[in-house]
VOGU-3710 file (C-alpha; in Angstrom, 3 decimals, decimal comma):
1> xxxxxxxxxx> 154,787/44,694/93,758  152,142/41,954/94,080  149,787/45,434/93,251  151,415/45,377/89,700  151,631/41,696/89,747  148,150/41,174/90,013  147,387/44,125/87,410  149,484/42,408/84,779  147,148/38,977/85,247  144,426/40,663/84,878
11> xxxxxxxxxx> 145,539/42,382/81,754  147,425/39,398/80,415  144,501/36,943/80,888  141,587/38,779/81,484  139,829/41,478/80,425  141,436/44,168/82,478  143,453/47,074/79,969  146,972/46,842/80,442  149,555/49,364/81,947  153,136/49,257/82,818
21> xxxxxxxxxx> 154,430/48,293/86,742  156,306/51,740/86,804  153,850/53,326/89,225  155,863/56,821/88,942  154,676/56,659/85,228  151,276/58,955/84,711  147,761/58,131/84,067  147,360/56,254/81,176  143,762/56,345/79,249  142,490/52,764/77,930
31> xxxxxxxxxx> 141,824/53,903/74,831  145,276/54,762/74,050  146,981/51,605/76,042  144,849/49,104/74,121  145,759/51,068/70,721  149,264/51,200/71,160  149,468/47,600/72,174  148,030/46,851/68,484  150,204/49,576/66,495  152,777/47,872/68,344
41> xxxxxxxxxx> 151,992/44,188/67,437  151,171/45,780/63,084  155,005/47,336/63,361  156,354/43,902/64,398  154,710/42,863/61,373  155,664/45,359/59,304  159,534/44,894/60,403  159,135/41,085/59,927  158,150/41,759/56,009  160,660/43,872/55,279
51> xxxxxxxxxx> 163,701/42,042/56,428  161,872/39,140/53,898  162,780/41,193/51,002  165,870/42,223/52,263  168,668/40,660/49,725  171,600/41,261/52,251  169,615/39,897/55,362  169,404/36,238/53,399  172,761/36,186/51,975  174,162/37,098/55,748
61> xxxxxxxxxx> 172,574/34,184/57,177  173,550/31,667/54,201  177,152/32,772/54,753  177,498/33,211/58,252  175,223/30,903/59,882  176,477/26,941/60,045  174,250/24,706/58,495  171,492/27,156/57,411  170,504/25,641/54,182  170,486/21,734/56,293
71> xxxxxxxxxx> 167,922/23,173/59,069  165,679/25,484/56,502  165,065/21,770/55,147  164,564/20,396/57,922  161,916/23,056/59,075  160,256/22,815/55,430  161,070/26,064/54,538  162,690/25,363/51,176  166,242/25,442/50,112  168,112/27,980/52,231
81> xxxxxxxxxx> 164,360/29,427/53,599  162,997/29,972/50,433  159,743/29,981/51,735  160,368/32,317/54,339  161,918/35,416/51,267  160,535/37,270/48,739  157,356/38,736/48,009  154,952/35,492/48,661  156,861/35,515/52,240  154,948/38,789/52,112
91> xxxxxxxxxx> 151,884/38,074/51,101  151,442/35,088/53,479  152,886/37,009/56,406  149,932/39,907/55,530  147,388/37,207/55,582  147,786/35,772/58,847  147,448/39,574/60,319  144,647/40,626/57,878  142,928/37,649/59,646  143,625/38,299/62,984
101> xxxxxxxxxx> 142,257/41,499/62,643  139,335/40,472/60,822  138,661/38,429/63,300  138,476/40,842/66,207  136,606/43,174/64,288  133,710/40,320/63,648  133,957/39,881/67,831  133,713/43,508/68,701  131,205/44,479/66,129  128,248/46,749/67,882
111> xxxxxxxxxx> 130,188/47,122/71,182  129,078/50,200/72,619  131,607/51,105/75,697  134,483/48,916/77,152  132,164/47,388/79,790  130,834/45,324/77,449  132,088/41,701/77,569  133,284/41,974/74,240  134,981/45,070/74,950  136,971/42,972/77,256
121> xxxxxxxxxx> 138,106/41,091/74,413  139,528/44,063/72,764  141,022/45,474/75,749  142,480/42,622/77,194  143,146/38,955/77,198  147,016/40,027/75,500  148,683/36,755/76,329  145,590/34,907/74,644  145,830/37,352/71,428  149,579/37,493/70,996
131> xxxxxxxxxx> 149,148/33,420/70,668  146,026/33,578/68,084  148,672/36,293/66,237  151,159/33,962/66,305  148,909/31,194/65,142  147,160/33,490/62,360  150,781/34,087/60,744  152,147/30,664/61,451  149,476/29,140/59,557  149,353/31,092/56,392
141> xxxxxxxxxx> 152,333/29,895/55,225  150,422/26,893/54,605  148,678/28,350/52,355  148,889/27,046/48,880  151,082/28,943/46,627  148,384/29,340/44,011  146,486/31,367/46,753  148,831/34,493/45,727  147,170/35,674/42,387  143,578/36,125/44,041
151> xxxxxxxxxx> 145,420/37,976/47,268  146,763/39,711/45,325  143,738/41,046/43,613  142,347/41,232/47,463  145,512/43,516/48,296  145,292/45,887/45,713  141,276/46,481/46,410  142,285/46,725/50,176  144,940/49,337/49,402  143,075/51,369/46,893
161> xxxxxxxxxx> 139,935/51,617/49,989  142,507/52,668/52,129  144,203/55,640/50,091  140,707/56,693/48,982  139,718/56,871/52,956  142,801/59,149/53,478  141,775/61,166/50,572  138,671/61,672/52,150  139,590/62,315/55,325  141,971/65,042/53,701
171> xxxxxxxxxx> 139,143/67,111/51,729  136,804/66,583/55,048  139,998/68,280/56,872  140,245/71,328/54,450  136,581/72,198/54,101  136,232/71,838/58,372  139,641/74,390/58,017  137,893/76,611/55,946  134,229/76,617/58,565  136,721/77,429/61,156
181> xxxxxxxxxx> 138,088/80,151/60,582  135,518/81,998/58,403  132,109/80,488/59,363  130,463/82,574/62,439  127,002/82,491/63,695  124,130/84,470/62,826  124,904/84,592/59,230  128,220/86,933/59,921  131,463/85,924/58,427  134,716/86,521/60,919
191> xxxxxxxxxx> 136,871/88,908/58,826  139,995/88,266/60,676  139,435/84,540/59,825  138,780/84,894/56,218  142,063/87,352/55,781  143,698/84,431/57,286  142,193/81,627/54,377  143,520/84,183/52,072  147,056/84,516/52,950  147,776/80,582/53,205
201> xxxxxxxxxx> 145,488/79,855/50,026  148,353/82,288/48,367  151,096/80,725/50,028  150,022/77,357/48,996  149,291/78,532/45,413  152,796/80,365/45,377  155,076/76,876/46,334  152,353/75,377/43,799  153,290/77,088/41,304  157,216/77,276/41,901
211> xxxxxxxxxx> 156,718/73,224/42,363  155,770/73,302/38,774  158,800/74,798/37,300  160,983/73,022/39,923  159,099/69,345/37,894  159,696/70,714/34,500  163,389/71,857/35,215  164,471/68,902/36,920  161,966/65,884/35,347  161,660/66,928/31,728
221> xxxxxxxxxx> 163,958/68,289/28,931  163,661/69,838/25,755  163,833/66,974/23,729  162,396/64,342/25,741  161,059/63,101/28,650  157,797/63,054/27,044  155,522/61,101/29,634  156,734/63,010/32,348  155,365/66,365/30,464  152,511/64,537/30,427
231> xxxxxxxxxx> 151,818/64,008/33,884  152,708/67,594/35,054  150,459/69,002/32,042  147,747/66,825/33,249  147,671/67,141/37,248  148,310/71,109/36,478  145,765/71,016/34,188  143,745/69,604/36,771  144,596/72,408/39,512  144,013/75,031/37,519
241> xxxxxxxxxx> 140,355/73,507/36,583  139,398/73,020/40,366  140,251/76,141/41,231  138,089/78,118/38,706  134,956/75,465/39,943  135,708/76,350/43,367  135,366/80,135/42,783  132,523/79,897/40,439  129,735/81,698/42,513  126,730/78,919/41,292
251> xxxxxxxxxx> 128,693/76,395/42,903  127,517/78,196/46,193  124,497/77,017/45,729  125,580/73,634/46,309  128,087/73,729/49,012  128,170/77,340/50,606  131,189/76,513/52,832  133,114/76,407/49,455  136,737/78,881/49,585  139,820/79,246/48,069
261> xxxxxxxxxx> 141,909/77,808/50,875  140,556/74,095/50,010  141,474/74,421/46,504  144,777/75,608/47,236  145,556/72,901/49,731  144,209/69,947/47,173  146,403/71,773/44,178  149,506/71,626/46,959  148,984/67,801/47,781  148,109/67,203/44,106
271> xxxxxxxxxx> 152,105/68,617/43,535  153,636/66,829/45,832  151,971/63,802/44,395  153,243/64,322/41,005  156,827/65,101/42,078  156,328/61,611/44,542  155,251/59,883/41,552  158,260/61,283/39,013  160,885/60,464/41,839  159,559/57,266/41,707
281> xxxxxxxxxx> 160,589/56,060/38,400  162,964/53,717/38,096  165,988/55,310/35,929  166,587/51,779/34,029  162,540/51,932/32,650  162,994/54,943/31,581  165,129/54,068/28,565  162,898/51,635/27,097  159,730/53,982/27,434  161,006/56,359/25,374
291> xxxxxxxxxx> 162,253/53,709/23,114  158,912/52,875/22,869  157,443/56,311/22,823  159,870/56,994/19,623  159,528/53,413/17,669  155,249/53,736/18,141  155,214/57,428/16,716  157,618/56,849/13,745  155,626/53,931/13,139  152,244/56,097/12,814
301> xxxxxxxxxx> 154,392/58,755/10,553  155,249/56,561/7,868  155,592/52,869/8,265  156,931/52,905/4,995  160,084/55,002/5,443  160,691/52,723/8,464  160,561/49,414/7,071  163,006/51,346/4,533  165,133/52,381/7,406  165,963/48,880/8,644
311> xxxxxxxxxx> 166,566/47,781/5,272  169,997/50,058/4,475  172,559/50,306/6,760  172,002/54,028/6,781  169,147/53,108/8,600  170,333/51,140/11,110  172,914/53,591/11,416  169,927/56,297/12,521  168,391/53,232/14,863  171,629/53,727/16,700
321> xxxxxxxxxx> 171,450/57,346/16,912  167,559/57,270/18,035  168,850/54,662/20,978  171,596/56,488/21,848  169,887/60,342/21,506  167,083/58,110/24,031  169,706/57,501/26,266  170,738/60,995/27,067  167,673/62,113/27,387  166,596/59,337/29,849
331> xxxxxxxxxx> 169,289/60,785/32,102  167,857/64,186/32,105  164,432/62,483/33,015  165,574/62,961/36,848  168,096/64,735/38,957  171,017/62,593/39,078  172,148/61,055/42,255  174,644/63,389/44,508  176,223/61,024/46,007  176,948/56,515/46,255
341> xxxxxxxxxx> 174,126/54,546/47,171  171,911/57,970/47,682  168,918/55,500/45,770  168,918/52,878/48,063  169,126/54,930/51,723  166,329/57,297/49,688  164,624/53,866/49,409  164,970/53,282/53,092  163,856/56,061/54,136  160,891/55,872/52,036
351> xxxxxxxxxx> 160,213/52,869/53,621  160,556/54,082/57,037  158,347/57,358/56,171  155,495/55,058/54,538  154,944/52,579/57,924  154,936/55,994/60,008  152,277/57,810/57,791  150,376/54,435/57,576  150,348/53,944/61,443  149,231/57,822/61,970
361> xxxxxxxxxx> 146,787/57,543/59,317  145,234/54,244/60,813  145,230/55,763/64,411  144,005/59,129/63,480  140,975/57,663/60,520  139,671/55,281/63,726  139,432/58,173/65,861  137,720/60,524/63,024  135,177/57,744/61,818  132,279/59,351/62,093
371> xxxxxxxxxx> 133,736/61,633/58,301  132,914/58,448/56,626  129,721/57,829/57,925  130,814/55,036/59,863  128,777/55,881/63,464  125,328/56,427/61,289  125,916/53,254/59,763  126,858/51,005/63,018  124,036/52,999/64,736  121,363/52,348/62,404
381> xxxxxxxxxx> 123,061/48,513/62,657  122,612/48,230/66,196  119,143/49,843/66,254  118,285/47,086/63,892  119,689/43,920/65,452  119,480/45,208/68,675  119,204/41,351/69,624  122,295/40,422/68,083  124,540/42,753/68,836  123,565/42,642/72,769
391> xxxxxxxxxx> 125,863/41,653/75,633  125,482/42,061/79,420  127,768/44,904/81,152  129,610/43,250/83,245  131,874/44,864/86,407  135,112/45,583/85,455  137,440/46,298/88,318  140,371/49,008/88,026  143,297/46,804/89,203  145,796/49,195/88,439
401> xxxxxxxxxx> 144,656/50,956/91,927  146,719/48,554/93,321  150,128/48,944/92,039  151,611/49,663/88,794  150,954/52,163/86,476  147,005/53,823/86,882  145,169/52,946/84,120  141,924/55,526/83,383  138,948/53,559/82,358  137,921/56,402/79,742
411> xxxxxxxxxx> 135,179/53,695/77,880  133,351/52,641/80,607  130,542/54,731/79,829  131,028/54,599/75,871  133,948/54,362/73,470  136,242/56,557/71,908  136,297/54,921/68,770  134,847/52,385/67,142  136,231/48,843/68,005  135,027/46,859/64,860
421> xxxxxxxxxx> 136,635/49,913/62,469  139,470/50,305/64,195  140,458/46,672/63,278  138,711/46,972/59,722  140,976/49,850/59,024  144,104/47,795/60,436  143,228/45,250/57,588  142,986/47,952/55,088  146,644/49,106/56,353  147,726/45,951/56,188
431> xxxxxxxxxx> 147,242/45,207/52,472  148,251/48,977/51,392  151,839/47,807/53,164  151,700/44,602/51,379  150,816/46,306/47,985  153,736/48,878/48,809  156,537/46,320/49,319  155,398/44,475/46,744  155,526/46,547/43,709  151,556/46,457/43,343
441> xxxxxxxxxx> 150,938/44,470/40,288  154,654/43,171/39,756  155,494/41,167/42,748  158,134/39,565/40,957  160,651/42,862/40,805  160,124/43,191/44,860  163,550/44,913/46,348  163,672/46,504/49,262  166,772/47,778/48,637  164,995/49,607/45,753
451> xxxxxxxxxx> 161,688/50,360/47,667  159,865/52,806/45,815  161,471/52,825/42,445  158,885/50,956/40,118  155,787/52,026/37,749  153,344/50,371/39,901  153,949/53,588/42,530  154,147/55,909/39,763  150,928/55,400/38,724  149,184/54,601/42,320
461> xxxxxxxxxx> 150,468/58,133/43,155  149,554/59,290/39,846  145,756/57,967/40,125  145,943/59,056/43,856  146,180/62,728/42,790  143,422/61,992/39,860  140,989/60,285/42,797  141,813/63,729/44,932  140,761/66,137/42,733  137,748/63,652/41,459
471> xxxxxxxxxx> 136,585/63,778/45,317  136,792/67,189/45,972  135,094/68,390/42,879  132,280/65,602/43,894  131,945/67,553/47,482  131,805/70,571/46,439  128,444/69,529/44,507  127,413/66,811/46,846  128,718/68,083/50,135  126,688/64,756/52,233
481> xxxxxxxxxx> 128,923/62,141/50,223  129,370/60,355/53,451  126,422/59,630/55,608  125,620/61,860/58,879  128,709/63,802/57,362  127,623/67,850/56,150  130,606/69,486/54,766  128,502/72,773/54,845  128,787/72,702/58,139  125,439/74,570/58,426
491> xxxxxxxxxx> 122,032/73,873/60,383  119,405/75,685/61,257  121,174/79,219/59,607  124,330/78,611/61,583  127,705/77,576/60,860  128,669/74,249/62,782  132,269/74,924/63,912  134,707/71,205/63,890  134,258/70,526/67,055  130,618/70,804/68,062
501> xxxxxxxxxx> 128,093/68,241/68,537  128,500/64,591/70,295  130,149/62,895/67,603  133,198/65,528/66,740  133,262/65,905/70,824  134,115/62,704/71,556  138,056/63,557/69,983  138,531/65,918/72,814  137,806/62,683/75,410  140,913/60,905/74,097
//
């Protein structure tokens, strides 16, 4: 017991990684103790701002709770917490832990393995950390309010960076697919491999294509529903054009590692994209834009016959029969709900499904940093402020030898991942979540009982899909886009299988 006692000190308030005092419990690496501790500490966070745009959570404390309104005043919080709801609640709460993650990745910029003493302060010193957290959030809600507008703007560029590094990472993962299984050495294809490619490039392309139909038969109809036609002409539009590049045989030329299996993956994502975006439409909106769609192209058919139209009661008459005809169509614009409430437990478990993907996609782009260039670039940083960046190894004992749970000092020679950019990316997730709960670019209409249902994730999702196929057309010409990154997958005549060479080895150390 004093073993596991003496671990936990070290751990707690020194630079030793943590572990749990269940010595039964197996080996635990220190790369994956010290990242769970800080997915951990980001959920908290993330639970923390939902419940502040939860409309039920307030309303259960102002009725049940004696004297709630007297001590939110007290605590200068604003009439019954006001200052503690609502979307600026939000945006303050995401600014003390965008800062206490951009502050750990300006201390463990250039640090190299684990040893270092600045990879002390990422591995350890919890108690210290969980304090400067607490301090980070505490004191952003002394922010000024007039702070919000410009983070704001600083959200919405954090978010877009971070869905364009998950598009990224998701083009990198379906060319490295494709050099799997059909690149071979010595300038021989594997057969077996590139029978394979074919089949699932045709079973993508097949629920591809039935996920068309399925968008026009349940988000359009014959008379309206105009925008939404729109969108699925467009994105299939779009599908159809990046697959004909992709098989075009001068685009060889450029990127010889180039197959149908990677444009049938992007055309599948690029589906489910547009049926995420059409399911996110709020039902309400969808009235008044094709209100609007109607009024704007009578008025560019002949302005005269309307002005005409509003003057005789026949005309207002027809007015009444565009709004209502609008109506009915509006409802045809989605599948209606099956059963009570279905829209706000779909909202919740939207919610829930976005802070999972978010966590996995922060956890998994640290890990696969070198597909954005970002070991060439801290390399060629360290090589050239070698002086800065230095810091003397010091002796790190294993404590957990004594008692409690073993932890496996897997960085002592070098790190997994990169410290600094694990933290950077943490940021990035950070403000994406922030964007999310906030409706984007209308803050004000933030309900998390409606999570999900606004035209600021329409067209995110919308422009997602557009940046997708943008990217993968742009590797496919330009396969080194990212620095020390080769999505030909070729050198010196051979095909480099994922995998291979010291910086895609380092994933099987984890």
């Amino acid at each position: 017991m004093g073993g596991c006692c003496s671990a936990q000190i070290r751990c707690w308030c020194g630079p030793a990684s943590c572990g749990l005092c269940c010595r039964f419990l197996p080996q635990i690496n220190e790369s994956t103790a010290t990242r769970f501790m800080y997915t951990l500490m980001l959920i908290i966070g993330f639970v923390m701002a939902s419940l502040m745009l939860s409309p039920q959570l307030e309303q259960a404390f102002i009725d049940n709770v004696p004297g709630f309104n007297e001590t939110c005043v007290g605590l200068m919080a604003g009439e019954n917490c006001s200052k503690l709801t609502g979307y600026k609640a939000v945006y303050r709460l995401c600014l003390g832990i965008v800062a206490y993650h951009l502050v750990l990745c300006l201390l463990t910029a250039c640090v190299k393995s684990s040893s270092y003493c600045r990879g002390g302060i990422h591995n350890g010193y919890w108690f210290w950390k969980i304090l400067f957290f607490i301090g980070c959030i505490a004191g952003s809600f002394f922010m000024p309010n007039m702070f919000r507008l410009y983070w704001m703007y600083v959200g919405m560029i954090g978010g877009v960076i971070f869905i364009i590094f998950q598009l990224i990472l998701l083009v990198d993962f379906c060319h490295s697919w494709n050099a799997k299984w059909v690149g071979t050495k010595a300038g021989r294809k594997n057969c077996c491999g590139y029978l394979g490619t074919l089949i699932f490039a045709a079973i993508f392309y097949m629920v591809s294509v039935a996920a068309v139909f399925m968008l026009f038969w349940n988000y359009t109809s014959w008379e309206g529903c105009l925008h939404n036609k729109i969108f699925i002409g467009v994105n299939t539009f779009l599908c159809i054009v990046l697959s004909g590049v992709t098989i075009v045989p001068a685009v060889t030329k450029f990127n010889p590692n180039t197959g149908i299996l990677q444009a049938s993956v992007i055309t599948f994502y690029v589906m489910y994209l547009t049926w995420s975006a059409l399911s996110s439409e709020p039902p309400e909106d969808i009235i008044k834009l094709e209100n609007t769609i109607k009024i704007a192209y009578s008025k560019l058919v002949d302005v005269k016959k309307e002005e005409d139209m509003f003057m005789s009661m026949d005309g207002i008459e027809d007015m009444r029969n565009i709004h209502s005809m609008s109506m009915s169509n509006s409802t045809q614009c989605r599948p209606s709900p099956t059963f009570d409430h279905m829209e706000m437990i779909s909202a919740y478990a939207g919610l829930v499904i976005m802070f999972v993907m978010v966590i996995y996609s922060s956890l998994e782009t640290s890990i696969a940093s070198h597909r954005l260039g970002v070991q060439r670039t801290f390399a060629a940083v360290q090589e050239r402020y070698e002086c800065c960046c230095c810091c003397k190894v010091t002796g790190r004992g294993n404590h957990s030898e004594k008692g409690g749970q073993r932890v496996n000092y897997n960085e002592a020679d070098a790190t997994i991942y990169n410290y600094a950019f694990f933290h950077f990316l943490f940021c990035l997730a950070s403000l994406y979540v922030m964007m999310q709960l906030t409706n984007w670019y209308r803050p004000e209409e933030s309900d998390l009982n409606r999570f999900g249902l606004n035209w600021a994730a329409v067209w995110v999702k919308m422009g997602s899909s557009w940046a997708c196929v943008f990217i993968y057309l742009l590797t496919l010409f330009r396969p080194q886009c990212c620095p020390g990154r080769n999505l030909t997958f070729r050198r010196t005549g051979e095909v480099m299988v994922p995998g291979e060479g010291d910086a895609m080895g380092r994933e099987s150390r984890v």
